[in-house]
N, C-alpha and C positions, 0 to 999 in steps of 0.2 A: 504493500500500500504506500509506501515511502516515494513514489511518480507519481502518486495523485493527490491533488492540492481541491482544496476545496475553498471558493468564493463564502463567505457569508454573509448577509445583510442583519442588520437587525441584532447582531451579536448583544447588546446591552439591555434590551429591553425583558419581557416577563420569561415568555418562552424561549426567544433567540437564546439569552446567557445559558439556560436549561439545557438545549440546543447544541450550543456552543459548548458546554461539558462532554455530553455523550460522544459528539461526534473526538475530541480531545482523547477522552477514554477508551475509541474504540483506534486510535494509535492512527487518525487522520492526519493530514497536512492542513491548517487551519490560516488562509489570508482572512483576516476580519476587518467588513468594510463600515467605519466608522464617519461621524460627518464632523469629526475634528480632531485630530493628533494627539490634544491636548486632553483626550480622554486615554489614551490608549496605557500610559503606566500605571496609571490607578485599576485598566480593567487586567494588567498582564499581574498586575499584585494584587487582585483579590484573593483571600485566605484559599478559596475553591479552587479558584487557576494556580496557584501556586503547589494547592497540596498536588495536585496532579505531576507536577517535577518532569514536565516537559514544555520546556521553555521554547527549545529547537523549532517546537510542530507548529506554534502561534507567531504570526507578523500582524500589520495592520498598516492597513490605506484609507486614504481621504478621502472621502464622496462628501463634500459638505451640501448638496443638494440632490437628494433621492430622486427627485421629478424633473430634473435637467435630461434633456435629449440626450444629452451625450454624456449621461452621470457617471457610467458604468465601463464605456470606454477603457478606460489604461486598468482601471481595478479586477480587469475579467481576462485581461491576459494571462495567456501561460495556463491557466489555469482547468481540471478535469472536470471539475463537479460546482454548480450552485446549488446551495440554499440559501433560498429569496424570501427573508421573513421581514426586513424595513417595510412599514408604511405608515402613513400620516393618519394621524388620531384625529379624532373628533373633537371639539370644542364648543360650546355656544358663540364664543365670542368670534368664529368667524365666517368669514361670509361662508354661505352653503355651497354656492357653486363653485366657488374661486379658490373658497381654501378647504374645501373638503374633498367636494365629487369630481372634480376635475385632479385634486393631486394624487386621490385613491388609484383612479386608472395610470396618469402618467407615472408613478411612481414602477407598476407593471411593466410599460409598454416601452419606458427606459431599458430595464433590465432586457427584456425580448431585444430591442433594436442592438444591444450589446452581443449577445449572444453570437449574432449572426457575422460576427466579426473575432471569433471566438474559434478556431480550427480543432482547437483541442479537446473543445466540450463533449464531455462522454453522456451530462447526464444533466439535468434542472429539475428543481424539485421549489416549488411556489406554495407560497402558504397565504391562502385564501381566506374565506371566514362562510360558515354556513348561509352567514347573510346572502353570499355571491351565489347564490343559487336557488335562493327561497324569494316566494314572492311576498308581496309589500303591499297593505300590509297584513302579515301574518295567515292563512287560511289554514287552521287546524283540520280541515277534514284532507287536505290534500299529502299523499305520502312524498315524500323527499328523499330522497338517494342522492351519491355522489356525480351520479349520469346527468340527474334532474336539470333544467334549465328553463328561466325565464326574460321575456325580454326584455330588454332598457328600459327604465322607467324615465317617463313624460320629464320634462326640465321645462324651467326652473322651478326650483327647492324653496319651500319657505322657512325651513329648521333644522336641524342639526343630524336628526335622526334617516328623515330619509334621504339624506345626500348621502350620508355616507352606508346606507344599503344600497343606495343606487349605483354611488360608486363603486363597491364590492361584483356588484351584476354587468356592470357593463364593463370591470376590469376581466372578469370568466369569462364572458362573452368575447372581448377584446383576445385572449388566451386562445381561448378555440380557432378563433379566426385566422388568427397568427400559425397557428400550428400546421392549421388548413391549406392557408397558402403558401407558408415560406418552407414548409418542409423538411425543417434541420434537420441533420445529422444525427442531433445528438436526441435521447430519448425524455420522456417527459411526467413528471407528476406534479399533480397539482391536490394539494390536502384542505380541507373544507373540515375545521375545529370550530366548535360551538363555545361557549365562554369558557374561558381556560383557570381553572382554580387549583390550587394545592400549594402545595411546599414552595415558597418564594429563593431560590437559590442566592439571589443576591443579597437578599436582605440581611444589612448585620443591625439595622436596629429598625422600632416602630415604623419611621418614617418612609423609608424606603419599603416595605412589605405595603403602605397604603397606597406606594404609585402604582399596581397592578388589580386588574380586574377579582382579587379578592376583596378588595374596600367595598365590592357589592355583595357579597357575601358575607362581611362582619357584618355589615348594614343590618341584615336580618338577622344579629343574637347582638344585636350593642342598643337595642333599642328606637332603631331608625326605622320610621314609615315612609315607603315610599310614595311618589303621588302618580307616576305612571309605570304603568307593566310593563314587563320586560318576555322575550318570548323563552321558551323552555330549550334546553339543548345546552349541555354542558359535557366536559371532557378533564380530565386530570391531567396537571401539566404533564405527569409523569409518560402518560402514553401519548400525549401528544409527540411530547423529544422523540419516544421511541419511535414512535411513527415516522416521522424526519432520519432517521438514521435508517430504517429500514426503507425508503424509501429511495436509499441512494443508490440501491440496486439496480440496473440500466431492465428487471424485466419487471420492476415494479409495477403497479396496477397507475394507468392515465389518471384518473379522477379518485381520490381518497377519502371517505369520510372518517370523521374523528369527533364524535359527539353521542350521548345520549340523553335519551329523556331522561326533565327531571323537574320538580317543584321548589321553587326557591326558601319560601315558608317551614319544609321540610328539615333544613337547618336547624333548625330552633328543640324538634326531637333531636338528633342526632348529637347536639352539645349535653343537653340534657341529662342524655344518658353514658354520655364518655365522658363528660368533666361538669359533673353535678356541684363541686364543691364551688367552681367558678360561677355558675347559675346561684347557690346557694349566697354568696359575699357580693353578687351583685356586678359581676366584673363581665357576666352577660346575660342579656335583659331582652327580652321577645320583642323583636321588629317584626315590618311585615316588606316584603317584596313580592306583590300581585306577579304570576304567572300566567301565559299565556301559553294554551297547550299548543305544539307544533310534532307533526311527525317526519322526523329525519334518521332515515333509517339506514345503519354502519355495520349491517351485522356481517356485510361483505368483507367488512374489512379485517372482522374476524376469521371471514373465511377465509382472503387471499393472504394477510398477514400473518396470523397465528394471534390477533391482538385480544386478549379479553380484557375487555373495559372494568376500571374502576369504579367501582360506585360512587354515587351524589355524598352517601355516607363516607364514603374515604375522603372525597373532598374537603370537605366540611371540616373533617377530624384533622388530616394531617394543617388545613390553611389558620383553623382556631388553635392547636397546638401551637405551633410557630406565633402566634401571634400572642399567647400565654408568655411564650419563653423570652421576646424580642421584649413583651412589657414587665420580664422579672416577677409573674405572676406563677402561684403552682397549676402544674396541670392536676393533680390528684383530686 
């Protein structure tokens, strides 16, 4: 494995850094495309990267802008293998079309246009979100697979939420197209994870564990109502990673689900009965997060993978432990 290098985007973020271990542990060659330099010692000395004691297999490039035409250019030389996990988050505060739904896709359609200037590539593996495939919004009686596809939704956006499912749909759409017509070389997977919760690898204290889509899941045992629903489909970070590594196999499955059902509410048992004493002292307190049932269905990927999924219950347990331990609280 020591000729194959691997592109990654996205290396700092929840799943990327998770990501970014396994692939390190399974004895890859790791370029990590970062959008400043100025990060790159603090992530080559986290306690995680470190303990691993392989210094040799991690480097790090500059992409200061994901959504430039030509972001990926010099960063995707030389190089066998991507995984493409950077993309641009949602915000209220910005405009929907400009700075959501439009850098969702180019963020995508960057990496693709690199690609093709890329002789070497054995292999890309793109990390999606259920959204990019589910329609909007929400129809619980329609069943969802990794195949499923719907089309670009209407523009312009008046809020936050469906710009950036929109942009999710018309970046898989955009995927397919590209596939369709430019025909690389190299092979392809694209992974479709539902809300990603568990064990925060980066996190060494509170604050950093809240920058990750678990702060929607303390929500619901710290006491927080929320005032809009969220749809169902959730995934453990842990098999997400693994997904992303097994996926860099060149006879990997095209389309990957990595999500199951699940009730957000449901949390609230699940602390309850694993760390009562913290229920009991008040360190967590019944919120509520309306769910929204969706059927999105991955059991393919237990067939083609070997994956069997985590439960909502593991989730729960391993993201409220860490977050016990990060606030110097007992789990017992």
């Amino acid at each position: 494995m020591s000729s194959n290098t691997i592109l990654l985007t996205g290396g700092t973020g929840f799943i990327g850094f998770h990501v970014l271990l396994k692939v390190l542990e399974a004895g890859w060659t790791v370029r990590a495309a970062i959008r400043s330099l100025s990060k790159a010692d603090s992530l080559a000395k986290h306690p995680k990267i470190v303990a691993l004691g392989v210094p040799d297999k991690l480097s790090f490039v500059e992409v200061p802008d994901i959504t430039a035409a030509n972001a990926y250019d010099e960063a995707i030389k030389g190089v066998t293998h991507v995984i493409h996990l950077a993309s641009p988050l949602p915000s209220p505060f910005l405009d929907p079309l400009t700075g959501i739904y439009q850098p969702n896709i180019n963020s995508v359609t960057a990496l693709l246009s690199a690609t093709l200037k890329a002789p070497t590539l054995k292999k890309v593996v793109i990390t999606s979100s259920v959204f990019g495939n589910s329609p909007f919004p929400p129809n619980p009686s329609q069943r969802i697979d990794a195949e499923f596809r719907v089309p670009n939704l209407e523009i312009p956006f008046d809020s936050m939420m469906p710009a950036y499912w929109g942009g999710k749909i018309a970046a898989t759409n955009a995927i397919d197209a590209f596939y369709k017509e430019k025909k690389p070389s190299y092979s392809l997977s694209v992974i479709y994870p539902g809300f990603v919760f568990g064990t925060d690898q980066r996190a060494l204290k509170t604050e950093d564990f809240m920058s990750s889509t678990n702060r929607i899941l303390l929500g619901v045992i710290t006491g927080h109502a929320a005032d809009s629903p969220m749809p169902a489909g959730a995934v453990h970070v842990d098999d997400t990673a693994n997904i992303h590594v097994l996926a860099l196999k060149e006879d990997a499955p095209r389309n990957i689900g990595s999500t199951i059902p699940h009730v957000f509410d449901e949390a609230w048992d699940a602390v309850s009965k694993h760390y009562p004493e913290a229920v009991k002292s008040g360190v967590f307190t019944k919120g509520s997060q309306p769910t929204i049932p969706v059927v999105w269905d991955s059991t393919q990927t237990t067939k083609d993978l070997g994956i069997t999924f985590k439960s909502w219950e593991d989730m729960v347990v391993d993201a409220a432990g860490q977050y016990l331990e990060l606030s110097g609280k007992p789990k017992a």
